[in-house]
C-alpha positions in Angstrom: 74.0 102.3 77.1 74.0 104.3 80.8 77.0 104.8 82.5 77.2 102.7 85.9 76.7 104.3 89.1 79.4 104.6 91.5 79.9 105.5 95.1 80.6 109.1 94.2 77.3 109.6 92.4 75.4 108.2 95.6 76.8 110.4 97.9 75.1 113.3 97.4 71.8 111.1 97.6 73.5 109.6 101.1 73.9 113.2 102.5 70.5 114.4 102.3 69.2 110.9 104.2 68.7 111.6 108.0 70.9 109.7 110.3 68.3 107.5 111.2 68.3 106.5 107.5 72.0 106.9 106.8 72.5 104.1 109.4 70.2 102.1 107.7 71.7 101.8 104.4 75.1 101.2 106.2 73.6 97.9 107.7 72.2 97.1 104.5 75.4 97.4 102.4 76.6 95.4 105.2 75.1 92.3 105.4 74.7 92.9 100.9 78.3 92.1 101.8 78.4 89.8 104.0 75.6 88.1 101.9 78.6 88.6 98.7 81.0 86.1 101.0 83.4 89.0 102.7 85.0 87.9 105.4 85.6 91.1 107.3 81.4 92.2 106.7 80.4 88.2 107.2 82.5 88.3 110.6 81.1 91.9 111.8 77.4 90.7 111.1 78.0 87.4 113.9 79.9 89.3 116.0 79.4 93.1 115.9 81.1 95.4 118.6 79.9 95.8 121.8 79.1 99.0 123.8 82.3 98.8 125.9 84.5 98.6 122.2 83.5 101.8 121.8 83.2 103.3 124.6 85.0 106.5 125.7 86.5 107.4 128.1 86.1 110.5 130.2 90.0 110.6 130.9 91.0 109.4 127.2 94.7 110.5 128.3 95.0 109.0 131.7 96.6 105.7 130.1 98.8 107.7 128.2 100.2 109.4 131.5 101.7 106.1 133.4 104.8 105.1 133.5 106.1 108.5 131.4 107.7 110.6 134.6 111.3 110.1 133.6 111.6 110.2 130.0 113.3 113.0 128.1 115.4 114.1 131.4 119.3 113.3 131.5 121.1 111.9 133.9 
């Protein structure tokens, strides 16, 4: 009887794919599943983030500046 595959033996398989491809086979585990009845992939597959989710910023620190003037000094 052979040995089920597991994650570990596909990767090397996943690596050589282009990213094009690599992509692919992410949105196809995906919706295999969302297709299974998880919640997290089912939800992801109606609703999947937009553009302005992941975005990035060209100041990612500029948020982290406000408000930050006084701490650390005494008095």
């Amino acid at each position: 009887m052979s040995k089920p595959l597991t994650a570990d033996d596909l990767l090397p398989l996943v690596a050589q794919l282009d990213p094009q491809q690599q992509l692919r086979l992410a949105k196809l585990a995906l919706r295999a599943a969302a297709l299974r009845g998880d919640g997290d992939a089912a939800r992801y597959l109606a609703a999947p983030p937009t553009d302005e989710e992941l975005g990035n910023d060209d100041d990612g620190l500029s948020w982290d500046a406000d408000g930050w003037e006084g701490v650390g000094e005494k008095g």
